[in-house]
N, C-alpha and C positions, 0 to 999 in steps of 0.2 A: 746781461751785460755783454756787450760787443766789443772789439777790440778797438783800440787799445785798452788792454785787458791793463787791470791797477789794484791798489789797494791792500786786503789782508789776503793771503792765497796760501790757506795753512795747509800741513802734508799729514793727513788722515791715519791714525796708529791699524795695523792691522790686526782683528781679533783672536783672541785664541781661547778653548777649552783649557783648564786646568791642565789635561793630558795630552795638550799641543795642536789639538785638531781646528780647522775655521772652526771660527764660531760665526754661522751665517744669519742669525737675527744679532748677534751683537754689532758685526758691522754694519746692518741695516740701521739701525737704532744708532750708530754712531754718523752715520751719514743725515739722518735726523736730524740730529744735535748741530752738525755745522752749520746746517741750512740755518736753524733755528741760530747757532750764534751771529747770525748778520755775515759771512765768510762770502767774500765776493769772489771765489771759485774755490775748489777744492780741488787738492795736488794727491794723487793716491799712488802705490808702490815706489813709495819713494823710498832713500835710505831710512828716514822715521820710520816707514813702515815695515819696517825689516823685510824689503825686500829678497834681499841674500838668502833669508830661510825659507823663500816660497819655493815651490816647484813649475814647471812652468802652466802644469793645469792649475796649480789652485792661484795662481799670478793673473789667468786668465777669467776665473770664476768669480776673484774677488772684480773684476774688473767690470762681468759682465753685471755683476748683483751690486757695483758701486754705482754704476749709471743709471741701470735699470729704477734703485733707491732714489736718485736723486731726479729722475725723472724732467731734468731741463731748468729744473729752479733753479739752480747756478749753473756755472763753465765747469769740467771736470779735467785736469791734467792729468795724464796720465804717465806715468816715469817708463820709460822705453829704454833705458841704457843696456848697452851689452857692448863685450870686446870684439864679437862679432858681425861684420855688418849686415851679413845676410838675417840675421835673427834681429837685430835691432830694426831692420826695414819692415821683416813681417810684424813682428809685436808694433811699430808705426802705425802697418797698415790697418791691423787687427782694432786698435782703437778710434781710429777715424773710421773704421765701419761699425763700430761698436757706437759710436755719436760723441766721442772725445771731441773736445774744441783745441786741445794745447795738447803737444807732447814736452816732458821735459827729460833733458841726456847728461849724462856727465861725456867726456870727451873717452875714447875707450881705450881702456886699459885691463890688465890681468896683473893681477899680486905687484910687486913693487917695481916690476924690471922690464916687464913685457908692458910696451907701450907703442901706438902711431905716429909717426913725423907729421911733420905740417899736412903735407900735400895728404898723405893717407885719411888724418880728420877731418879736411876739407870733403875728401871724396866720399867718407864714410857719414857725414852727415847730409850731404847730396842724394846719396843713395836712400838715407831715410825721408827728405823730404820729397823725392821724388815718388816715396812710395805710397805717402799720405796726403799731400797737399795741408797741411795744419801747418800753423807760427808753433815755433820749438824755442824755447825756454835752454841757453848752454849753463850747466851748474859749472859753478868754478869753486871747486871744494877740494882741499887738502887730500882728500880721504885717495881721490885719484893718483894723485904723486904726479902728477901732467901740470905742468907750467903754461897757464894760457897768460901769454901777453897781450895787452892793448892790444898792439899791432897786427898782431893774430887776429882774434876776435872782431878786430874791422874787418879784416880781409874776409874772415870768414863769413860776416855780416852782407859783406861786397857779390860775392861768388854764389851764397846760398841766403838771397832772401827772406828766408820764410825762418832764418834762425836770426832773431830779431827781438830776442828779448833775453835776459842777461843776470845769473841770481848769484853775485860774487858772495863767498863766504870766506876769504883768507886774511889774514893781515893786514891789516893798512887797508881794507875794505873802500872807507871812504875814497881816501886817496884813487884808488881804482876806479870805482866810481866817476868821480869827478872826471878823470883823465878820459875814460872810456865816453863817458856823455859830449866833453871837451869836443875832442876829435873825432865820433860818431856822428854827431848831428842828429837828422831825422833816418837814419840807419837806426838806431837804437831806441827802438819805441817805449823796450819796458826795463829800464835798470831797475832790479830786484836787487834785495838782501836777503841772509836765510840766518841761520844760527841762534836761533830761537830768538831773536831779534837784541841778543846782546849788545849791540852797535848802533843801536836803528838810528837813534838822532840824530849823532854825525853823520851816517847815512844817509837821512833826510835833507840835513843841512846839502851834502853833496849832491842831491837831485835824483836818489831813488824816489821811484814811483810807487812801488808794491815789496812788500815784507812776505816773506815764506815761512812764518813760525811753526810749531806745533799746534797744536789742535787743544792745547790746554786751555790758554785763556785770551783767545782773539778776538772774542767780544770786548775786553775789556784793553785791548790793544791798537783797535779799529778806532776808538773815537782822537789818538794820538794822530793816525794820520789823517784823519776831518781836520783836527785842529793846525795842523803843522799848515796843511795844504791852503787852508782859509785865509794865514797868515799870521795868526795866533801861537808863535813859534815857544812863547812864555808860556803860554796854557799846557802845549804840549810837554815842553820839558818838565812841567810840573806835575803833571799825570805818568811821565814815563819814571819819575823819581817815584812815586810809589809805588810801580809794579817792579821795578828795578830787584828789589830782592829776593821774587821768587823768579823771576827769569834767569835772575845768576845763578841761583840754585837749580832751576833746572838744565843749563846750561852747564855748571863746574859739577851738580853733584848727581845729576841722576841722568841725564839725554832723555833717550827715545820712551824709558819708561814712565817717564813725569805724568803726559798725557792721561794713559791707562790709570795709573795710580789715582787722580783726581776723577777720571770716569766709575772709576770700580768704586769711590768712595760717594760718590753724590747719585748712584745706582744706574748709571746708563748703562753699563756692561757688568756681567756678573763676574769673569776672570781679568784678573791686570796681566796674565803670564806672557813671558816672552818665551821665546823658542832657544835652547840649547844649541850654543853653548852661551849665549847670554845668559845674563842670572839675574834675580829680581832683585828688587832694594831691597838694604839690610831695613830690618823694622826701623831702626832710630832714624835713618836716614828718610823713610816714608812718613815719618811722622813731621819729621821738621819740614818738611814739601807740604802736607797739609796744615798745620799751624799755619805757613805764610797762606796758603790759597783760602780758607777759614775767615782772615779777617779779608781777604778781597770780595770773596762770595762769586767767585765767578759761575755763568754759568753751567757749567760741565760739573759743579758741585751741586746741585740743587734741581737739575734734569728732571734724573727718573725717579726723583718723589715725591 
């Protein structure tokens, strides 16, 4: 796939040993599985992938054994954020020489108070595109505590090019959406959604192109937006109504671990562990996540056996 990049572009969980360490054929074997779920790129070190708890070698290692696995069969993103722009440019460059197609950035920031004005994240993403030549993906997500307005986001769209594609995850999503596509025009190649695709419809309905879920069940996510996009907006709403409750469940009750949990159970990875200070699901809570994935049969249950 060539850009404009579309479709399902889920963010890859990163593996771990029971006692924290990579696990380097788990992540091979899960990069596998995407290819094999029909994923029309694969998004790696992202927030799902607990980026925060990597280091910057093993940030680097998974990255080189993510591409190296996947070998060209799909687009690979690769998540580059940092509140620094000198580090955010090298780790750019690092993956556009690594054979990355897409970087994706949150806007930067540190803990809840240390954040860039306009003009610093205009320049701070300048600096990264100038350091890779790659379309860059702006996450617009809560977790930053950064307020990206439309307005913003054009300008930004205006000044640096090559940030050009757009994965709102906050409130009134849609709403966003729409506004941002409105007054974007052909500046705005790839309005995305993310949040495990809690919203996707109205979403759709608004003129997202591509969905960033998890990596739990995006096969079974993928023929939603065939159908949406065909015109078949009935079909689609009707397929997204029966994935609907385990996406809220993964989504209200468990996040980043849902993936792992469904991997660990259908044998494509042997550990579901997250790294400390995260904690795993309570067992009742792992259970009712599998119940609903059970009667879907996606495939990340039925993989590795």
């Amino acid at each position: 796939m060539t850009e404009p990049y579309k479709g399902i572009l889920p963010i890859a969980p990163t593996i771990f040993h029971d006692n924290g360490d990579l696990d380097i054929e788990g992540n091979k074997r899960v990069m596998d599985l995407m290819v094999d779920q029909g994923c029309d790129a694969i998004c790696i070190l992202a927030n799902f992938s607990e980026q925060f708890l990597l280091t910057d070698e093993e940030r680097h290692h998974v990255m080189r054994l993510s591409l190296e696995q996947v070998a060209g069969r799909v687009p690979v993103i690769v998540t580059t954020s940092h509140f620094s722009t000198r580090i955010a440019a090298q780790r750019a460059k690092a993956a556009a020489d690594a054979g990355a197609k897409m970087l994706m950035m949150m806007p930067p920031y540190h803990g809840a108070l240390l954040k860039a004005d306009e003009q610093g994240m205009i320049e701070h993403f300048k600096a990264v595109a100038d350091a890779c030549g790659l379309p860059i993906i702006l996450q617009d997500a809560p977790l930053s505590g950064v307020t990206l307005t439309v307005p913003f986001m054009l300008r930004l769209a205006k000044e640096v090019p090559l940030v050009r594609y757009f994965k709102i995850e906050v409130p009134g999503t849609a709403n966003k959406l729409r506004a941002l596509i409105e007054a974007g025009g052909d500046a705005i190649v790839g309005p995305f959604d993310g949040e495990e695709g809690i919203t996707l419809m109205a979403d759709l309905d608004a003129g997202a192109t591509g969905t960033m879920t998890s990596a739990m069940i995006p096969d079974l996510i993928k023929p939603i937006l065939g159908l949406h996009a065909s015109g078949d907006r009935k079909g689609a709403a009707a397929l997204y109504g029966k994935l609907l409750p385990i996406i809220n469940y993964e989504n209200r009750q468990c996040g980043l671990r849902s993936a792992k949990a469904v991997m660990k159970e259908g044998g494509v990875i042997k550990s579901e562990a997250v790294r400390h200070p995260l904690t795993p699901l309570h067992p009742k809570t792992r259970e009712g996540l599998i119940e609903l994935a059970r009667e879907l049969d996606p495939l990340a249950l039925r993989w590795g056996k």
